[in-house]
PDB file of N, CA, C and O in Angstrom:
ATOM      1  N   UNK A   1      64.272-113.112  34.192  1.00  0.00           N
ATOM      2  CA  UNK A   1      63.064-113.744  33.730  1.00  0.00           C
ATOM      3  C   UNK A   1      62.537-112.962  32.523  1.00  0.00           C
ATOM      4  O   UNK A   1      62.482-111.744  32.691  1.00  0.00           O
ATOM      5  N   UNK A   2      62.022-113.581  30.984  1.00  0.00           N
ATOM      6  CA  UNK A   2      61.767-112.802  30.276  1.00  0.00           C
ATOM      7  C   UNK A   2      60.073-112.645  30.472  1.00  0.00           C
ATOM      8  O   UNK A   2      59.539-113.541  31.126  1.00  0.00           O
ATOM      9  N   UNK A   3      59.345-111.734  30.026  1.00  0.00           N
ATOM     10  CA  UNK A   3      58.071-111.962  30.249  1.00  0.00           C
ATOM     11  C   UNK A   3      57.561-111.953  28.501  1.00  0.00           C
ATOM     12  O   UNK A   3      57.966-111.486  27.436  1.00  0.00           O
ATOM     13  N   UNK A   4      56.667-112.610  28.904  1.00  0.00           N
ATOM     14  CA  UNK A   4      55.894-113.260  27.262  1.00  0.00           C
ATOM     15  C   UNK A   4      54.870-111.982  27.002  1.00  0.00           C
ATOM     16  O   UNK A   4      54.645-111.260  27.973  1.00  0.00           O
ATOM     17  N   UNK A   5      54.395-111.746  26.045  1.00  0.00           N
ATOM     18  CA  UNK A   5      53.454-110.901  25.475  1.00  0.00           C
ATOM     19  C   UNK A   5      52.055-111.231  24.940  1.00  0.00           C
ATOM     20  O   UNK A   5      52.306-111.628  23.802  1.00  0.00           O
ATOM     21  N   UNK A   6      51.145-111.276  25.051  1.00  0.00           N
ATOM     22  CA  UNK A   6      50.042-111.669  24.956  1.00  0.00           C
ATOM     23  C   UNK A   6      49.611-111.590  23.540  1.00  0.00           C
ATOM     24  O   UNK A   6      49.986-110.575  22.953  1.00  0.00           O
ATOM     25  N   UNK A   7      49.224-112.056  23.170  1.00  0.00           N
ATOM     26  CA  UNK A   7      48.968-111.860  21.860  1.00  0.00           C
ATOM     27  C   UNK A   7      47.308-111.928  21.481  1.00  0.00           C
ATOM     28  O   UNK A   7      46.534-112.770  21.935  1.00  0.00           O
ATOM     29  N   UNK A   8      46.966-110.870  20.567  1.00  0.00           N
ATOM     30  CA  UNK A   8      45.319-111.042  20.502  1.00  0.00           C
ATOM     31  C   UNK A   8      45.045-112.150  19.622  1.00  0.00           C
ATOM     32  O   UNK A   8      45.724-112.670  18.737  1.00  0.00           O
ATOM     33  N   UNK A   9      43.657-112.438  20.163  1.00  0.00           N
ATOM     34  CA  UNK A   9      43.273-113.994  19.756  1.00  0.00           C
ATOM     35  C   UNK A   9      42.205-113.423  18.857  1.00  0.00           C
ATOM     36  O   UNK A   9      42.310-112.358  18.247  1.00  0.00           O
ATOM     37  N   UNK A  10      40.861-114.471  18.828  1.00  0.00           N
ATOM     38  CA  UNK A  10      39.435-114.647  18.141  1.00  0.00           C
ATOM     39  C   UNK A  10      38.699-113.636  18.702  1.00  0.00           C
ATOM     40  O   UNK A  10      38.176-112.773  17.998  1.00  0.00           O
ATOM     41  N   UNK A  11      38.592-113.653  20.021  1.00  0.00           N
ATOM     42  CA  UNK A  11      37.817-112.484  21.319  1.00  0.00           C
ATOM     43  C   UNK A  11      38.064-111.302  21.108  1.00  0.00           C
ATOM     44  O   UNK A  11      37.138-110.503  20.965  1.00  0.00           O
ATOM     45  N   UNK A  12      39.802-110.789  21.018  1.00  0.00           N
ATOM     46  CA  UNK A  12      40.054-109.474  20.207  1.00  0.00           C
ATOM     47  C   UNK A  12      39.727-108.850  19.545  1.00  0.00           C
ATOM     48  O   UNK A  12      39.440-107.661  19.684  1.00  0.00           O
ATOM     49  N   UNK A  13      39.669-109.774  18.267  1.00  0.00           N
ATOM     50  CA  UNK A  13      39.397-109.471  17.150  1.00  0.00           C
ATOM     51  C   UNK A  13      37.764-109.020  16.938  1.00  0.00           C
ATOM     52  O   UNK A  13      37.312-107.975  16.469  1.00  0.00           O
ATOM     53  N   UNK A  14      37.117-110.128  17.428  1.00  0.00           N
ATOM     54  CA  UNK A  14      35.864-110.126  17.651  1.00  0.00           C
ATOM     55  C   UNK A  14      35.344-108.435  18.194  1.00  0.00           C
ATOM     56  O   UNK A  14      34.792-107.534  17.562  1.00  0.00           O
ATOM     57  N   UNK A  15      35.779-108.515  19.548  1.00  0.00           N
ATOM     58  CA  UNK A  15      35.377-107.434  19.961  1.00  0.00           C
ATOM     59  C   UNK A  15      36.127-105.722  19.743  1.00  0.00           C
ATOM     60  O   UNK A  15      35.895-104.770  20.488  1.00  0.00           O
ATOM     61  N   UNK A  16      36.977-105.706  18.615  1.00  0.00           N
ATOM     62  CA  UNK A  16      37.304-104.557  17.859  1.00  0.00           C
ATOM     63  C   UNK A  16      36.552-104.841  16.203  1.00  0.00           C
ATOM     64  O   UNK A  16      36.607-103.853  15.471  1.00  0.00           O
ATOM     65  N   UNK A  17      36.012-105.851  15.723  1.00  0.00           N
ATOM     66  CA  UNK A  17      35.615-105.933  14.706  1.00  0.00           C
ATOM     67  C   UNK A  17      33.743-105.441  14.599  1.00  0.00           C
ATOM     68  O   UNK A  17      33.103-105.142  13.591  1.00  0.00           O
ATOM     69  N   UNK A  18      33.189-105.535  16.338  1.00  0.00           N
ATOM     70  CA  UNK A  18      31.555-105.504  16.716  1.00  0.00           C
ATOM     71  C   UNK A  18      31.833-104.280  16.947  1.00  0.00           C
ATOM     72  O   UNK A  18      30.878-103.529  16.748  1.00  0.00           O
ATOM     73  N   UNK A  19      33.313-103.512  17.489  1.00  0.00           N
ATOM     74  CA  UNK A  19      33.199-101.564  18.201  1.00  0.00           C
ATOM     75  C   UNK A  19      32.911-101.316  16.455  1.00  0.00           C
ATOM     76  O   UNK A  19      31.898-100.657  16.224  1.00  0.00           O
ATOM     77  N   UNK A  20      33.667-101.759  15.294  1.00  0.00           N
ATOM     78  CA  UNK A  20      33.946-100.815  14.364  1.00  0.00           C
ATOM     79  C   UNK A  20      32.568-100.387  13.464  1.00  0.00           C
ATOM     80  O   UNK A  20      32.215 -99.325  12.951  1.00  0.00           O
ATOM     81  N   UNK A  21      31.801-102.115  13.545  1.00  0.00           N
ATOM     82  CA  UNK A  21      30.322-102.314  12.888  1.00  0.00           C
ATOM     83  C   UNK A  21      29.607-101.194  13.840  1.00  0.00           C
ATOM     84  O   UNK A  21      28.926-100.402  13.188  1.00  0.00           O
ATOM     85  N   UNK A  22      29.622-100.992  15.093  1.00  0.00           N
ATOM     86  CA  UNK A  22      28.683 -99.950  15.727  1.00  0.00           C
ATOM     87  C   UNK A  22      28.763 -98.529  15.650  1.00  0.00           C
ATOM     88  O   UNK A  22      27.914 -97.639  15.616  1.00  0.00           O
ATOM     89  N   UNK A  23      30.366 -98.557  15.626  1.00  0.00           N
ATOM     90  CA  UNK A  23      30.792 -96.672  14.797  1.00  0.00           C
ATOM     91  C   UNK A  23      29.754 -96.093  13.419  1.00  0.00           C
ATOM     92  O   UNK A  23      29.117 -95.063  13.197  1.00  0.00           O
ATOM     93  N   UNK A  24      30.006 -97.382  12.689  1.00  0.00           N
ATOM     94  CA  UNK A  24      29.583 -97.032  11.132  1.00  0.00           C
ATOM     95  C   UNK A  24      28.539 -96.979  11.594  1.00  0.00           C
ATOM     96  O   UNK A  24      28.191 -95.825  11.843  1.00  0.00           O
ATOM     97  N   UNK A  25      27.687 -97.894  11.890  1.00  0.00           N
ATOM     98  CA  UNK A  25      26.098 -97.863  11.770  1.00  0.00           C
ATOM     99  C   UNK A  25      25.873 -96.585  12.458  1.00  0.00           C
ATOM    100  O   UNK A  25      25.268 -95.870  11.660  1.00  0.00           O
ATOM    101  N   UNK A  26      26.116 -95.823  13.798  1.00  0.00           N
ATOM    102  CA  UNK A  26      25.882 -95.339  14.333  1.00  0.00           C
ATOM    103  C   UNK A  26      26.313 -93.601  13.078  1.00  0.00           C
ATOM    104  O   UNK A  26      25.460 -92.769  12.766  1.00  0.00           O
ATOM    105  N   UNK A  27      27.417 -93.571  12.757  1.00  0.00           N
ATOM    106  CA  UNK A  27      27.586 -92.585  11.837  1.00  0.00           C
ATOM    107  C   UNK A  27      26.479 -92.263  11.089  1.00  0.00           C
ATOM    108  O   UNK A  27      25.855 -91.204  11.022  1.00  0.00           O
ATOM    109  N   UNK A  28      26.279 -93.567  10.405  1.00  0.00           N
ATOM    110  CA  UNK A  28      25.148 -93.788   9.511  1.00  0.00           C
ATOM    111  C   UNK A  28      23.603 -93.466   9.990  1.00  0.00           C
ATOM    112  O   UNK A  28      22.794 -93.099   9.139  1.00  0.00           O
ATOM    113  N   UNK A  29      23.222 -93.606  11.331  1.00  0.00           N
ATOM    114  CA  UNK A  29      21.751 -92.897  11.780  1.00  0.00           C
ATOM    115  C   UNK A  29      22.382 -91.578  11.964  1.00  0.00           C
ATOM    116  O   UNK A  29      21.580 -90.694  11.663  1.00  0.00           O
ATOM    117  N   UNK A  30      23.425 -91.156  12.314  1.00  0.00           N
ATOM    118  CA  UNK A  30      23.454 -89.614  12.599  1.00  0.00           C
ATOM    119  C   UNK A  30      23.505 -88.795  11.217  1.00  0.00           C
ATOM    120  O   UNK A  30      22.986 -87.694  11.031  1.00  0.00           O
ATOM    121  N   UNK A  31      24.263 -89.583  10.247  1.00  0.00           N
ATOM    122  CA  UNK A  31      24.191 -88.580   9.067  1.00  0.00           C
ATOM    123  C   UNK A  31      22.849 -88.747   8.712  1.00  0.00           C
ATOM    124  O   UNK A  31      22.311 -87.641   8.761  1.00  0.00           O
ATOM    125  N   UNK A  32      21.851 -89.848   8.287  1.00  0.00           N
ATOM    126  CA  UNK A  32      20.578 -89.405   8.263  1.00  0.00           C
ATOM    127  C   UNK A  32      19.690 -88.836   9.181  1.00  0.00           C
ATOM    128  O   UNK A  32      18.564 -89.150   8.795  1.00  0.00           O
ATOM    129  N   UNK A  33      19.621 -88.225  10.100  1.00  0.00           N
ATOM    130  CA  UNK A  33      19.130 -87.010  10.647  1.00  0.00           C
ATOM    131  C   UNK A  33      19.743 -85.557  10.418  1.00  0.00           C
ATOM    132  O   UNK A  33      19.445 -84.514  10.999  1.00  0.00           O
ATOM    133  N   UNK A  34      20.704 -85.779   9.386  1.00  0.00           N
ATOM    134  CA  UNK A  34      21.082 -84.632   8.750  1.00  0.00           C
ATOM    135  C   UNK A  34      20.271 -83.825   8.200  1.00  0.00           C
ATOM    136  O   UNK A  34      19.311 -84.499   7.828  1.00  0.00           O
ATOM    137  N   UNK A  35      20.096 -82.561   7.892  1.00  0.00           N
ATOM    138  CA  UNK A  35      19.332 -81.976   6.975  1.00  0.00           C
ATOM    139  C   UNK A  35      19.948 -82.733   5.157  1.00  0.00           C
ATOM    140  O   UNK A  35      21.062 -83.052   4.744  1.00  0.00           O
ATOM    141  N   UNK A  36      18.709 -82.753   4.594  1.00  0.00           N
ATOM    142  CA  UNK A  36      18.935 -83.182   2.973  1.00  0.00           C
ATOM    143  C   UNK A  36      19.773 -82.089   2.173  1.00  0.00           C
ATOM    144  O   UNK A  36      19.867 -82.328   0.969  1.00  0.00           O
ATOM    145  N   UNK A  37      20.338 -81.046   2.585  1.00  0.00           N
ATOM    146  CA  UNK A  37      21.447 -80.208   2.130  1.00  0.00           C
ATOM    147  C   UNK A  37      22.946 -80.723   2.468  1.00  0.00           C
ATOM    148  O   UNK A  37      23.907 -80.947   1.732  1.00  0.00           O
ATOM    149  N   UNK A  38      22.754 -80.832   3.994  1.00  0.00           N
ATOM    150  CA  UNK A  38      23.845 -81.368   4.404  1.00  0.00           C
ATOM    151  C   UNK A  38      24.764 -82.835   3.861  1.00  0.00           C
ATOM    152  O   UNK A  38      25.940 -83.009   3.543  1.00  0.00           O
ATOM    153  N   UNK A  39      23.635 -83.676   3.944  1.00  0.00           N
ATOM    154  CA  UNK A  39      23.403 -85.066   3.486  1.00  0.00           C
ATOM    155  C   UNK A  39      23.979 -85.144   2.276  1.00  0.00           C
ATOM    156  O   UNK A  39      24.835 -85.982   1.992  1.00  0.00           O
ATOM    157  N   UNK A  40      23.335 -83.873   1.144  1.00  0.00           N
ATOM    158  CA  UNK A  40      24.301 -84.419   0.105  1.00  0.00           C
ATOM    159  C   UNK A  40      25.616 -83.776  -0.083  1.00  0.00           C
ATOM    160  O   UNK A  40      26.466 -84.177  -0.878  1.00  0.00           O
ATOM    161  N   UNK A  41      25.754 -82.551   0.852  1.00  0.00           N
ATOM    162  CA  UNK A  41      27.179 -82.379   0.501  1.00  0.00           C
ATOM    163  C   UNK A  41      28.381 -83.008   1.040  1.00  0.00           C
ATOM    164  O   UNK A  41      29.555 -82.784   0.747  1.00  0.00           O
ATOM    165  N   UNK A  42      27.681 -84.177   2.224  1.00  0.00           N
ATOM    166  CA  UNK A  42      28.791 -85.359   2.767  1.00  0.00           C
ATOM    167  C   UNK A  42      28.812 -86.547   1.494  1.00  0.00           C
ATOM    168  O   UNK A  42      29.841 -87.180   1.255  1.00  0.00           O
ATOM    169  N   UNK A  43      27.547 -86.751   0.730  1.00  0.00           N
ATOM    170  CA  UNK A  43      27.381 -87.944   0.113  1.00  0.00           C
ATOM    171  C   UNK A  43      27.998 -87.412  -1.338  1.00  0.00           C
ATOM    172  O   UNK A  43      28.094 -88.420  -2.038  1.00  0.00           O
ATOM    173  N   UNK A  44      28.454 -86.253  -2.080  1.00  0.00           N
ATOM    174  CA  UNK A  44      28.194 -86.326  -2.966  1.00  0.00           C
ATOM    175  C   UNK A  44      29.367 -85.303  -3.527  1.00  0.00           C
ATOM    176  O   UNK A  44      29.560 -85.189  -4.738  1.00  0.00           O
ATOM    177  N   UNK A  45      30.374 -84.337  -2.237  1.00  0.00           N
ATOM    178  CA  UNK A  45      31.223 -83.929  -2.549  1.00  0.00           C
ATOM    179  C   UNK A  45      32.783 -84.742  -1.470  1.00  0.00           C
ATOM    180  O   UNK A  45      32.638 -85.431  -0.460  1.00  0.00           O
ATOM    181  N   UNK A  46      34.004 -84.389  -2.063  1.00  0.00           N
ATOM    182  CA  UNK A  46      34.819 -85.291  -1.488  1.00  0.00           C
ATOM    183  C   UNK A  46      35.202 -85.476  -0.014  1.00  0.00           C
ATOM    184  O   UNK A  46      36.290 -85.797   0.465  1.00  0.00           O
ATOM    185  N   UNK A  47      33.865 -85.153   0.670  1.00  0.00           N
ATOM    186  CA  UNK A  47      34.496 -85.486   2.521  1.00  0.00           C
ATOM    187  C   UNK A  47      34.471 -86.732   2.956  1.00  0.00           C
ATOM    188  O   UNK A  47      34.925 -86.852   4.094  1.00  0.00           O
ATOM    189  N   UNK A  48      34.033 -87.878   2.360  1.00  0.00           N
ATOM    190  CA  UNK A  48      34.265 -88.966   2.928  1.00  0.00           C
ATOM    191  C   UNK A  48      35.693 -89.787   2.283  1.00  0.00           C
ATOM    192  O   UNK A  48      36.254 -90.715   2.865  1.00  0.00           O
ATOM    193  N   UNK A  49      36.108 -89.224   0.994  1.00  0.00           N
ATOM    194  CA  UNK A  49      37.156 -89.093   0.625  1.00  0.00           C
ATOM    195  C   UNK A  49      38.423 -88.355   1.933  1.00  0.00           C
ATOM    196  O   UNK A  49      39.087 -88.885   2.824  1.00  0.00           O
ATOM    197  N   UNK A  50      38.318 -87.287   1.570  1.00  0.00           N
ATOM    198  CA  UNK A  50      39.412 -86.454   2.418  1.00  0.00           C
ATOM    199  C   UNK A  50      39.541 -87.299   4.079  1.00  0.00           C
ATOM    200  O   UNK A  50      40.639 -87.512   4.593  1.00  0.00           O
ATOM    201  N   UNK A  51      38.304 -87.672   4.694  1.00  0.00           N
ATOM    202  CA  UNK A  51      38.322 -88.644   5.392  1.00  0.00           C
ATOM    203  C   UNK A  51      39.142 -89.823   5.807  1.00  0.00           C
ATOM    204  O   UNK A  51      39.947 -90.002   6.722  1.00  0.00           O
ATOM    205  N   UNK A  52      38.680 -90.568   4.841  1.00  0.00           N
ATOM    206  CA  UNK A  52      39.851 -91.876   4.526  1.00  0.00           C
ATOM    207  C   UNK A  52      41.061 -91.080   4.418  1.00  0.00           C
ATOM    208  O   UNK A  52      41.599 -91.314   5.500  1.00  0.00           O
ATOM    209  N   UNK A  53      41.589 -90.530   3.982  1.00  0.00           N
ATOM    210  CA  UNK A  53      42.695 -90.113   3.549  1.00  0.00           C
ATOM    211  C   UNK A  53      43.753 -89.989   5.061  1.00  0.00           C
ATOM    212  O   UNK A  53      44.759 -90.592   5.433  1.00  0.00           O
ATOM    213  N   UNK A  54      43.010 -89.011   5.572  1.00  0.00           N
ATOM    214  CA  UNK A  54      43.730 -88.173   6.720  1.00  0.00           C
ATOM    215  C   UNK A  54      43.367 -89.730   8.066  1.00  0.00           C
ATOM    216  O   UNK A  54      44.128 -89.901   9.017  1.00  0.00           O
ATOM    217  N   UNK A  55      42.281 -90.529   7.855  1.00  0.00           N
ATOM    218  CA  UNK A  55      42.763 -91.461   8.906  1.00  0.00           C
ATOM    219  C   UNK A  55      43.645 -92.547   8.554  1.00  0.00           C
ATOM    220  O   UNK A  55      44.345 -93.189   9.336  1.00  0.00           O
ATOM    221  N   UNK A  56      43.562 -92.671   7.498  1.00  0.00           N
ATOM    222  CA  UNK A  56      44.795 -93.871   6.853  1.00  0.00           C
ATOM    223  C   UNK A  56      46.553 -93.169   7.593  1.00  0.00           C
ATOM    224  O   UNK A  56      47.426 -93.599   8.347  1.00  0.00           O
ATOM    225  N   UNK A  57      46.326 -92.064   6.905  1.00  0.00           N
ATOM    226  CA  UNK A  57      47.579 -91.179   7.101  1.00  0.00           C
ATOM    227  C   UNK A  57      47.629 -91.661   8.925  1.00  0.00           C
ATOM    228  O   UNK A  57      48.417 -92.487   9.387  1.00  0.00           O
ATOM    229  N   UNK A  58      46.903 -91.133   9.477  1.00  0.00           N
ATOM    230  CA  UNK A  58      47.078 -91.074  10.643  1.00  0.00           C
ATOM    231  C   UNK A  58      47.677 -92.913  11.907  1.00  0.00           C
ATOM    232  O   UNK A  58      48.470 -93.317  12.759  1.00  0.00           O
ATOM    233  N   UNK A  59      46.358 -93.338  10.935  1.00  0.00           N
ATOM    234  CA  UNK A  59      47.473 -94.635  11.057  1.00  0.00           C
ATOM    235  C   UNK A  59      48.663 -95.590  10.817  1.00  0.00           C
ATOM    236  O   UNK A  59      49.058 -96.507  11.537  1.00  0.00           O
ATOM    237  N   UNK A  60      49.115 -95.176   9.692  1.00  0.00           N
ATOM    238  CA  UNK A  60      50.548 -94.947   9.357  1.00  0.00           C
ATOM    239  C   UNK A  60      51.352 -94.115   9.946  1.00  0.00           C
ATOM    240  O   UNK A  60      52.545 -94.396  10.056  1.00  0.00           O
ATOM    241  N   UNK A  61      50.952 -93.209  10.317  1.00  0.00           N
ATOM    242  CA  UNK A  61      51.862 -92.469  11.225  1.00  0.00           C
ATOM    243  C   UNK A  61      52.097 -93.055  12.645  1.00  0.00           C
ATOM    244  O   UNK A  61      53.139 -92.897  13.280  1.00  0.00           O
ATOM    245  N   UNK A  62      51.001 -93.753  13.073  1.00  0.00           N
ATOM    246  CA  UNK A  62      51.373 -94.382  14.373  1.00  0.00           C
ATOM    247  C   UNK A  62      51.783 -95.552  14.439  1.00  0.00           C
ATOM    248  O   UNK A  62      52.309 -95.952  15.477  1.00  0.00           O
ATOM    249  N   UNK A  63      51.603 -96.516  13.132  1.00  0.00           N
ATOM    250  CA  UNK A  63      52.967 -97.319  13.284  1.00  0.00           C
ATOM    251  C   UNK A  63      53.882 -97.343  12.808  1.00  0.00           C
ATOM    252  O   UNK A  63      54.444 -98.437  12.770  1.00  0.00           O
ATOM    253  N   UNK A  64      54.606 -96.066  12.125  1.00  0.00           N
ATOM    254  CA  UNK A  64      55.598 -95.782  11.958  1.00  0.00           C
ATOM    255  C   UNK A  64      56.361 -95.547  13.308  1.00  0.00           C
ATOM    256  O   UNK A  64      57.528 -95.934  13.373  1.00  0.00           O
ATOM    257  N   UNK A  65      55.832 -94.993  14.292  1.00  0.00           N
ATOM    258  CA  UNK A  65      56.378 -94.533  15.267  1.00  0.00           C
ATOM    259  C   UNK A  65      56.502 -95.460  16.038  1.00  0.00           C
ATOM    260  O   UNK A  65      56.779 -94.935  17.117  1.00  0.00           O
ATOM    261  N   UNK A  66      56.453 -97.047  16.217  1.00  0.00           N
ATOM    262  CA  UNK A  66      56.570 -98.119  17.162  1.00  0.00           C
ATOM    263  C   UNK A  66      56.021 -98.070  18.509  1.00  0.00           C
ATOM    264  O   UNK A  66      55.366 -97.143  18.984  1.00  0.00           O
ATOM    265  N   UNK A  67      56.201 -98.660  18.818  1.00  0.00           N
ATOM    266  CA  UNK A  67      56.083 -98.560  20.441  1.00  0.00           C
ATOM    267  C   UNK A  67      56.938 -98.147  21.683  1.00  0.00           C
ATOM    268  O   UNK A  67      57.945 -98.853  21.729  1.00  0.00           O
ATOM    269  N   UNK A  68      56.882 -97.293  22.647  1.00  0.00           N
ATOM    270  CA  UNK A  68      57.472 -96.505  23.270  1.00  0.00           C
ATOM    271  C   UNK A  68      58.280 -97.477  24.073  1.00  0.00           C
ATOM    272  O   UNK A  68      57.733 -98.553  24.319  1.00  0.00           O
ATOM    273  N   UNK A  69      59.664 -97.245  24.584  1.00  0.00           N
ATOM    274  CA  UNK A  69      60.175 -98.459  25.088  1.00  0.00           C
ATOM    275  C   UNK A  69      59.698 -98.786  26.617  1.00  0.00           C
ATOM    276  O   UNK A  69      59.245 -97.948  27.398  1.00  0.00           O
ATOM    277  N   UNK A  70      59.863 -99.966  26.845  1.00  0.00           N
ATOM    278  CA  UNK A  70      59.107-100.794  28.412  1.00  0.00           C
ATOM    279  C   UNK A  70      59.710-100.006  29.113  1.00  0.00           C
ATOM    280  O   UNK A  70      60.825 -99.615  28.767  1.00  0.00           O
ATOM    281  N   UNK A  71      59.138 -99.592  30.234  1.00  0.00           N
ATOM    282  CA  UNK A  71      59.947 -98.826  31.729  1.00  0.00           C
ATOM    283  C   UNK A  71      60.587 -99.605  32.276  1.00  0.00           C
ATOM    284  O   UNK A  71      61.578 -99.318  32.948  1.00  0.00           O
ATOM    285  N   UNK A  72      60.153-100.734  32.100  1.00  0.00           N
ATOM    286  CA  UNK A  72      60.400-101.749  33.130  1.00  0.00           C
ATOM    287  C   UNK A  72      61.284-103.373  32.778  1.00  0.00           C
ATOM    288  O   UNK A  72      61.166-104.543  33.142  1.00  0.00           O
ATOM    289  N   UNK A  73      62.170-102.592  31.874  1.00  0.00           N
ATOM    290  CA  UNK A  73      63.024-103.578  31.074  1.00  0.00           C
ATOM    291  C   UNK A  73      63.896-103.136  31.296  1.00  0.00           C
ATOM    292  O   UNK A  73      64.950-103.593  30.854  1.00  0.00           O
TER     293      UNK A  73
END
């Protein structure tokens, strides 16, 4: 018997597209309770740069690496 794979729909999407809007916003009240020193050395030197960088990387790296094979195949 082969078994079918589910595939993400509208709901998926939906509800990884509402986690990602609540990360940011939520980033976003914590860096403003930053001190105004701090604040500008996230806003104004390259850490939100180096940022992107190393999570892009990081997600390329994990689908480079595929998916681990089924146990149960």
């Amino acid at each position: 018997m082969v078994e079918t794979r589910h595939q993400p729909g509208w709901r998926e999407a939906l509800l990884v597209a509402g986690a990602l809007v609540t990360i940011v916003l939520g980033a976003a009240v914590l860096t403003s309770l930053l001190p105004t020193a701090v604040q500008t050395a996230i806003f104004h030197a390259p850490v939100l740069i180096l940022v992107l960088i190393v999570g892009t990387g990081w997600v390329l790296w994990r689908i480079s690496r595929g998916r681990p094979p089924d146990p149960d195949r």
